[in-house]
Rosetta silent file (secondary structure, phi, psi, omega in degrees, C-alpha in Angstrom):
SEQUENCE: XXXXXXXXXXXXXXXXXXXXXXXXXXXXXXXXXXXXXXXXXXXXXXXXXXXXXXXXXXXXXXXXXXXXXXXXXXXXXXXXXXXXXXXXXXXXXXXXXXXXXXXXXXXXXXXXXXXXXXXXXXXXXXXXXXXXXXXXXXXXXXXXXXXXXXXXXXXXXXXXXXXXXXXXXXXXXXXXXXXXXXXXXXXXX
SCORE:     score description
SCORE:     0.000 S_00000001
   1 L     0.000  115.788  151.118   -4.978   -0.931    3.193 S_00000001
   2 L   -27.438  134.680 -179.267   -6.366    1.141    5.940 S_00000001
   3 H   -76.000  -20.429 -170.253   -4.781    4.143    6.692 S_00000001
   4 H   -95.840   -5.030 -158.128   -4.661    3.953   10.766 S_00000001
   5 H   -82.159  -28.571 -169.625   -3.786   -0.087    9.778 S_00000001
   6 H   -73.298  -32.053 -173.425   -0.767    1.484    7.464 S_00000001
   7 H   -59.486  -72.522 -179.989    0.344    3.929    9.613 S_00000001
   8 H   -24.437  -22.063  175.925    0.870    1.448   12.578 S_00000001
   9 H  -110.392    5.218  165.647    3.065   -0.906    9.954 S_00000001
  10 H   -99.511  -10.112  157.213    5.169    1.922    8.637 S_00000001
  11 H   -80.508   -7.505 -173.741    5.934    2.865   12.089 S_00000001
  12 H   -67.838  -73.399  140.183    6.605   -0.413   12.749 S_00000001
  13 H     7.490  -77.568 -153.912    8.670   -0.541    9.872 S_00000001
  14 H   -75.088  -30.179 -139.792   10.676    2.661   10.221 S_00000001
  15 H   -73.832  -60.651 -162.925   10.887    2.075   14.283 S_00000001
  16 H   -60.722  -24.920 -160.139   12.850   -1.763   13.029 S_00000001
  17 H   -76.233  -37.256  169.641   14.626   -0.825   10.237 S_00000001
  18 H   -47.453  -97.798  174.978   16.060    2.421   12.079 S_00000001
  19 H   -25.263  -27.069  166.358   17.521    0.046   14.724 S_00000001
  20 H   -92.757  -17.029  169.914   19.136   -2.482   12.526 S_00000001
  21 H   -64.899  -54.470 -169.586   20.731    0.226   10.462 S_00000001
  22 H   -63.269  -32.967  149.493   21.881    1.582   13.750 S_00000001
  23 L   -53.877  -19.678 -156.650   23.436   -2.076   14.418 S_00000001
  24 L    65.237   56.832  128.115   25.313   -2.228   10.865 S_00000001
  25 L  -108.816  131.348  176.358   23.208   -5.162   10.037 S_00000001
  26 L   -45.775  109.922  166.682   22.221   -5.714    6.740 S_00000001
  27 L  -107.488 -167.515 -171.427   18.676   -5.942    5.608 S_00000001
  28 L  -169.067  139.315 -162.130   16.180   -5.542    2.964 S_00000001
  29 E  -109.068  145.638 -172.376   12.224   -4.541    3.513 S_00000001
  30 L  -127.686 -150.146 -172.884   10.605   -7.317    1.315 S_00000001
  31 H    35.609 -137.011  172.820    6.791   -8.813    0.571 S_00000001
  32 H   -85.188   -4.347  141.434    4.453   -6.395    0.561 S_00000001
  33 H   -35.045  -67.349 -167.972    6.606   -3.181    1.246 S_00000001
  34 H   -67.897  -79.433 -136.119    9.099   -3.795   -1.471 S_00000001
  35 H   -65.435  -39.400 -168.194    5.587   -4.159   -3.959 S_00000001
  36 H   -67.734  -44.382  173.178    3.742   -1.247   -2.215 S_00000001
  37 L   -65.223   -0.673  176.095    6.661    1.391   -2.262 S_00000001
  38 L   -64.679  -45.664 -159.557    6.405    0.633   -6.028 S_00000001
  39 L    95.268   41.847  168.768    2.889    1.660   -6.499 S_00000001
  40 L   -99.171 -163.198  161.925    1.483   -2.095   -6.218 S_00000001
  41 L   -90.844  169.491 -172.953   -1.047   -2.698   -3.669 S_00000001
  42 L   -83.390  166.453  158.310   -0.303   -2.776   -0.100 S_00000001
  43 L  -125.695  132.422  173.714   -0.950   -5.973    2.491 S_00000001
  44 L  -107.176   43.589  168.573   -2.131   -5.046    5.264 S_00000001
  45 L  -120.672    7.868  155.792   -1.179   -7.766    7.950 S_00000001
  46 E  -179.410  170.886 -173.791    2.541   -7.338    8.253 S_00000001
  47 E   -90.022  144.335  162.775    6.054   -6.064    7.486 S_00000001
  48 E  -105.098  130.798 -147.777    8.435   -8.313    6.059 S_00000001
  49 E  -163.631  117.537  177.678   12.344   -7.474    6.463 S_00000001
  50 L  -101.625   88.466 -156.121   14.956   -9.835    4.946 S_00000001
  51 L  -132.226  156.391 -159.297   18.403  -10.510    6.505 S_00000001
  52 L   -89.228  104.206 -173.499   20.918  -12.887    6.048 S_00000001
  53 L   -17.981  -28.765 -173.839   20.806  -16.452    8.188 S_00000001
  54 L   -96.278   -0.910  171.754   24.150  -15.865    9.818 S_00000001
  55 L   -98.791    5.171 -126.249   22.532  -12.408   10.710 S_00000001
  56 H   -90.647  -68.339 -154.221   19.029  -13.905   11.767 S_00000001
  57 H   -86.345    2.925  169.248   19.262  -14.067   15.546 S_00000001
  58 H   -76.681  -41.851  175.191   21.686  -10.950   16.032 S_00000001
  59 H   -59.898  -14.435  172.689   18.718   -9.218   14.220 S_00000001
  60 L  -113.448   15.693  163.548   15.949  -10.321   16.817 S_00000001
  61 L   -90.868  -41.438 -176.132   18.466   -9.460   19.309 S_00000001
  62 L   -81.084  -20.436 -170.931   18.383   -5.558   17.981 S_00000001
  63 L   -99.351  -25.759 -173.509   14.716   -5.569   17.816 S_00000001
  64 L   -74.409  -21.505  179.699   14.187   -7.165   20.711 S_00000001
  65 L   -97.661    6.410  169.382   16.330   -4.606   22.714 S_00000001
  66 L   -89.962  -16.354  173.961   14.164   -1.885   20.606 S_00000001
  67 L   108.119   10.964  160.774   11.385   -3.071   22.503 S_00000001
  68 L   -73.007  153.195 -174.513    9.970   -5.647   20.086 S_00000001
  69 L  -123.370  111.700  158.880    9.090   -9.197   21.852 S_00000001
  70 L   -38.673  119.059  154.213   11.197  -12.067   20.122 S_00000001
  71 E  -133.082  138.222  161.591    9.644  -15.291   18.734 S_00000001
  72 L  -130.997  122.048 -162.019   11.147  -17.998   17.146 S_00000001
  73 L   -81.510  113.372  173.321    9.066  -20.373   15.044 S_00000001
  74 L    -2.098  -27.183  175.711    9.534  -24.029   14.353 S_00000001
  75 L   -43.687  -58.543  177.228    9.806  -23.183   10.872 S_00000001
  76 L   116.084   12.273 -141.647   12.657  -22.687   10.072 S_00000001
  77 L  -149.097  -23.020 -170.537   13.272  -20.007    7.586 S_00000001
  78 E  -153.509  148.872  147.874   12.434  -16.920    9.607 S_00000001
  79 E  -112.501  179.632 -173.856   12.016  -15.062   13.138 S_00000001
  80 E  -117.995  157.642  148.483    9.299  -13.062   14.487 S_00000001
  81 E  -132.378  145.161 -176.376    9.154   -9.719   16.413 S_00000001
  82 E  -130.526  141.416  154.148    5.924   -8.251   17.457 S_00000001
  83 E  -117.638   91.248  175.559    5.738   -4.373   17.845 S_00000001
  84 L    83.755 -130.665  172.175    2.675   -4.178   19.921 S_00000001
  85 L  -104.517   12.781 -179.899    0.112   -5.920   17.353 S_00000001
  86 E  -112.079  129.822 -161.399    1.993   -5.381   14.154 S_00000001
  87 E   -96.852  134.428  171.962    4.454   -8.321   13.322 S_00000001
  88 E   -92.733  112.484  154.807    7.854   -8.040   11.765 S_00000001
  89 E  -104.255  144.237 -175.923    8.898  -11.145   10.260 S_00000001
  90 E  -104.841   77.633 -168.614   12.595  -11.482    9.894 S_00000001
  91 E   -84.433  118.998  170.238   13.386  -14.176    6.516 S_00000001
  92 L  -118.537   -8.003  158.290   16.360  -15.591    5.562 S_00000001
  93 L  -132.360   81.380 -178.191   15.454  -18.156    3.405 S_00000001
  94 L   -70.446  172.478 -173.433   12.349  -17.186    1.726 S_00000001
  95 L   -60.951  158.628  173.857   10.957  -19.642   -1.177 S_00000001
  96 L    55.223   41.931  147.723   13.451  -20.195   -4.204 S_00000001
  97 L  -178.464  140.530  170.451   16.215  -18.379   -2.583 S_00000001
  98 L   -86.258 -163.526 -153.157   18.373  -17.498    0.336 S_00000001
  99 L  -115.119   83.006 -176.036   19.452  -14.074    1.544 S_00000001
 100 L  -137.518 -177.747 -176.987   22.941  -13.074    0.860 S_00000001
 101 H   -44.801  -65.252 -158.028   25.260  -10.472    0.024 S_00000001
 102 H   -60.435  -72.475 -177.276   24.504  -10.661   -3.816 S_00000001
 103 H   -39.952  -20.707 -176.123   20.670  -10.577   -3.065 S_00000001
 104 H  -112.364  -31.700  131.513   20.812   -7.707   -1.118 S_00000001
 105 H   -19.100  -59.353 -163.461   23.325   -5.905   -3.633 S_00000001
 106 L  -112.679   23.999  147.380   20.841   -5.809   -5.472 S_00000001
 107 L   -85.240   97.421  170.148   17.849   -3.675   -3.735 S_00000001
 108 L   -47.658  159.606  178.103   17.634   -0.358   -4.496 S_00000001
 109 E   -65.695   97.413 -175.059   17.091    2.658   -1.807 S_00000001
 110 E  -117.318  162.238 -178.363   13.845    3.643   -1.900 S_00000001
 111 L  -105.893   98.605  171.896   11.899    6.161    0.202 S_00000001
 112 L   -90.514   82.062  159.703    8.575    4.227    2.812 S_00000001
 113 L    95.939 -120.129  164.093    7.898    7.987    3.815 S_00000001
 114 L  -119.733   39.179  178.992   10.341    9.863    5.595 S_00000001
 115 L  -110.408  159.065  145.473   12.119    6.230    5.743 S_00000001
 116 L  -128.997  144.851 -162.849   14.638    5.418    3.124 S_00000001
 117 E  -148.577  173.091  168.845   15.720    1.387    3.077 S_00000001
 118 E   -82.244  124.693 -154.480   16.523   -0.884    0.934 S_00000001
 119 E  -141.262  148.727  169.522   13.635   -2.698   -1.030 S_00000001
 120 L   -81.887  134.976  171.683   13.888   -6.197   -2.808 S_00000001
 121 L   -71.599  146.947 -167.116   13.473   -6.242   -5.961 S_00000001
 122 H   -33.956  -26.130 -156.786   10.053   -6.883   -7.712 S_00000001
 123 H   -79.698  -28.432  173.980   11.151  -10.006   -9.153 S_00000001
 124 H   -70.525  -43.847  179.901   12.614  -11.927   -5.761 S_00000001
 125 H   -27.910  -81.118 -170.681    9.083  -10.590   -4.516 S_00000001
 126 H   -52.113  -37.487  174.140    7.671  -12.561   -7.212 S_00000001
 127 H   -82.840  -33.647  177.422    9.690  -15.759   -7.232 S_00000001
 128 H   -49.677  -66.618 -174.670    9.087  -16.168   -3.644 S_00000001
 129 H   -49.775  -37.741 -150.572    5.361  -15.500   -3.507 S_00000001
 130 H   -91.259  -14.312  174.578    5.090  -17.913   -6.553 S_00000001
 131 H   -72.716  -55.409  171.751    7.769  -20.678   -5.117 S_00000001
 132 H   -14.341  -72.921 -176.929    5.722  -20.510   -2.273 S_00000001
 133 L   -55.555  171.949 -164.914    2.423  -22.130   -3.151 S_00000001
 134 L  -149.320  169.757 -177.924    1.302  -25.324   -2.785 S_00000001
 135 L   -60.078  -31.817 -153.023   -1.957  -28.164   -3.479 S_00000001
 136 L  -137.952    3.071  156.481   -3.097  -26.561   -0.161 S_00000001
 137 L  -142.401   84.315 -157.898   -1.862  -23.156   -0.385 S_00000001
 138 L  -143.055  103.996  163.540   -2.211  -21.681   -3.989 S_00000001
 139 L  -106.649   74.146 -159.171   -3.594  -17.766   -4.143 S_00000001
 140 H   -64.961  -58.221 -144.217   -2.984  -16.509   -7.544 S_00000001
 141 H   -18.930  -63.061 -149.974   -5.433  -12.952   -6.139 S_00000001
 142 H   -70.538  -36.023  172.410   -2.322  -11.571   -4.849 S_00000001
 143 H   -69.371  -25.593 -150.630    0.454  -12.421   -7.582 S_00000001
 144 H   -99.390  -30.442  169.315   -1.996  -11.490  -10.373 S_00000001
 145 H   -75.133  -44.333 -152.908   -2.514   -7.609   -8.655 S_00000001
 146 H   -77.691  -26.225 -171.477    1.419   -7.151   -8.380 S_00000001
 147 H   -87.824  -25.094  179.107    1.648   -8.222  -12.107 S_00000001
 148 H   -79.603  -10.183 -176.508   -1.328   -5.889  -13.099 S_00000001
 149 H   -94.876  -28.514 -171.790    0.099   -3.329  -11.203 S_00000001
 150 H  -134.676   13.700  173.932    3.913   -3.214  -11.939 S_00000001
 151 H   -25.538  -43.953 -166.582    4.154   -5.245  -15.198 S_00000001
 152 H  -121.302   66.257  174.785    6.089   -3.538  -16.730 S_00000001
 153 H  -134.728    3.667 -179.791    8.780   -2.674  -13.679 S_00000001
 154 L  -129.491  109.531  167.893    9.502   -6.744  -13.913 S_00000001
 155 L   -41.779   67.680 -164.876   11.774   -8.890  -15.749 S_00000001
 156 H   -49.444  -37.000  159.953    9.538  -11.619  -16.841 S_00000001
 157 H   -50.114  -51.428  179.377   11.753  -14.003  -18.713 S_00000001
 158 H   -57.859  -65.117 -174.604   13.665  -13.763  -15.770 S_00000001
 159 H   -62.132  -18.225 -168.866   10.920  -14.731  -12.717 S_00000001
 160 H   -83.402  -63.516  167.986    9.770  -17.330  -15.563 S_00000001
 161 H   -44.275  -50.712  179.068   13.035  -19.244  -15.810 S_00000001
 162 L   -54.797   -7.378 -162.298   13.500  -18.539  -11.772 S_00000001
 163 L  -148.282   11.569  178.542   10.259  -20.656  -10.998 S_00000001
 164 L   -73.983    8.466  150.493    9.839  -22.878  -14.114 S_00000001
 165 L   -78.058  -25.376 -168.429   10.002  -26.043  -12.100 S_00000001
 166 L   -69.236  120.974  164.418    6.926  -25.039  -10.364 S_00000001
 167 H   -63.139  -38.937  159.779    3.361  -26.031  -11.771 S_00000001
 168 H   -36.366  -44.992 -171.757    2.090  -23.390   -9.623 S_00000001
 169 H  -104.434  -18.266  154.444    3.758  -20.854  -11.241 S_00000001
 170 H   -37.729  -66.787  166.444    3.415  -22.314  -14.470 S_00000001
 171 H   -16.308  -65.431 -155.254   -0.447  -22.139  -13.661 S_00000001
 172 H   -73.323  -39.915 -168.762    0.183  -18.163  -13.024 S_00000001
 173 H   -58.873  -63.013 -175.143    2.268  -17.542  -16.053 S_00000001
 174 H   -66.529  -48.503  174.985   -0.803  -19.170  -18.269 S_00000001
 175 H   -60.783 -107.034 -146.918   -3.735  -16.370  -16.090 S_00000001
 176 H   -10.081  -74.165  174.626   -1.153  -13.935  -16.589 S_00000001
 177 H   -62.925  -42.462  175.416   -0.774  -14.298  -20.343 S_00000001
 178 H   -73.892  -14.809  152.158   -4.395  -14.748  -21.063 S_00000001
 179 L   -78.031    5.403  160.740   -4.755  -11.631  -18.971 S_00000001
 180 L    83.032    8.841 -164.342   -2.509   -9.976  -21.159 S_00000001
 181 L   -85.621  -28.353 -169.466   -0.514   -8.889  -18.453 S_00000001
 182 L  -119.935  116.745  159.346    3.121  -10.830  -19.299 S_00000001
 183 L   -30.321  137.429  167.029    4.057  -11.278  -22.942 S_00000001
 184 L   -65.339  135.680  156.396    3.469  -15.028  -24.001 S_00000001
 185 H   -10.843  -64.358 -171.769    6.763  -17.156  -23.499 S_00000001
 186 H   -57.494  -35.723 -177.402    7.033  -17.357  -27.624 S_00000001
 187 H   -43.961  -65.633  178.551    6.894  -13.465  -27.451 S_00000001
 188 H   -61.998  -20.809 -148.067    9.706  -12.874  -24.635 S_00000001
 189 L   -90.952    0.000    0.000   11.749  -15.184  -25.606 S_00000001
């Protein structure tokens, strides 16, 4: 990730996450944040920030009065904030799980900087990206760096059971293991 591209999304970052703390609403910095403060690789086209559906539109209410410009997309699953050109999206039901108290129990504090937040753990990271694909959107690049990168920061047995209807992630679980990155199945088990 570029460095003038990173700075602009950890101020981005710091500028929402300051303000929703400053609301009392709960959150969680997710995607490629939660992987990056790890020591995974970074993404550099936007922050991701995870709050809880009944918290969704109070939360683009705080950003929006931070000086962020509100969108909300047909999707269904998320809003948007733009700071400037760097985008916040705000997800409450990312794939293979929603956003609730227990999920957000369980993200440790970590320090983006002089920020400290709340980071998802590697493994929702992981079930998401990998619930996520599809016949017309299936990028193993990106799952396959986070597992070479933080292997062994991730409960595998765990994200394996979390996504073992998916052929998709089946798919990654076989590249994985022949890259030697995840213990085979018989191994973990």
């Amino acid at each position: 990730m570029g460095d003038e591209r990173l700075d602009d999304l950890l101020a981005s970052l710091k500028k929402a996450a300051a303000a929703l703390r400053d609301a009392d609403v709960p959150f969680a910095v997710g995607g490629g944040f939660a992987v990056w403060v790890r020591g995974g690789p970074g993404r550099d086209h936007d922050v991701d920030l995870l709050v809880k559906e009944a918290d969704a539109e109070r939360a683009l209410a705080v950003l929006e009065d931070a000086g962020f410009k509100g969108e909300r997309p047909p999707e269904g699953w998320l809003l948007k904030a733009w700071d400037g050109d760097v985008l916040v999206d705000l997800i409450f039901r990312p794939s293979g799980f929603e956003v609730t108290d227990e999920v957000l129990s369980r993200c440790a504090e970590l320090s983006f900087q002089a920020l400290t937040a709340p980071a998802l753990p590697v493994e929702d990271v992981m079930v998401s990206k990998l619930l996520s694909m599809t016949e017309h959107a299936m990028d193993y690049e990106g799952v396959l760096e986070v597992a070479r990168s933080l292997r062994e920061q991730v409960d595998w047995p765990g994200v394996r059971a979390r996504t073992a209807q998916s052929p998709f992630a089946r798919a990654f679980f076989a590249l994985a293991e022949g890259l030697d990155l995840v213990a085979r199945q018989s191994e973990s088990a």
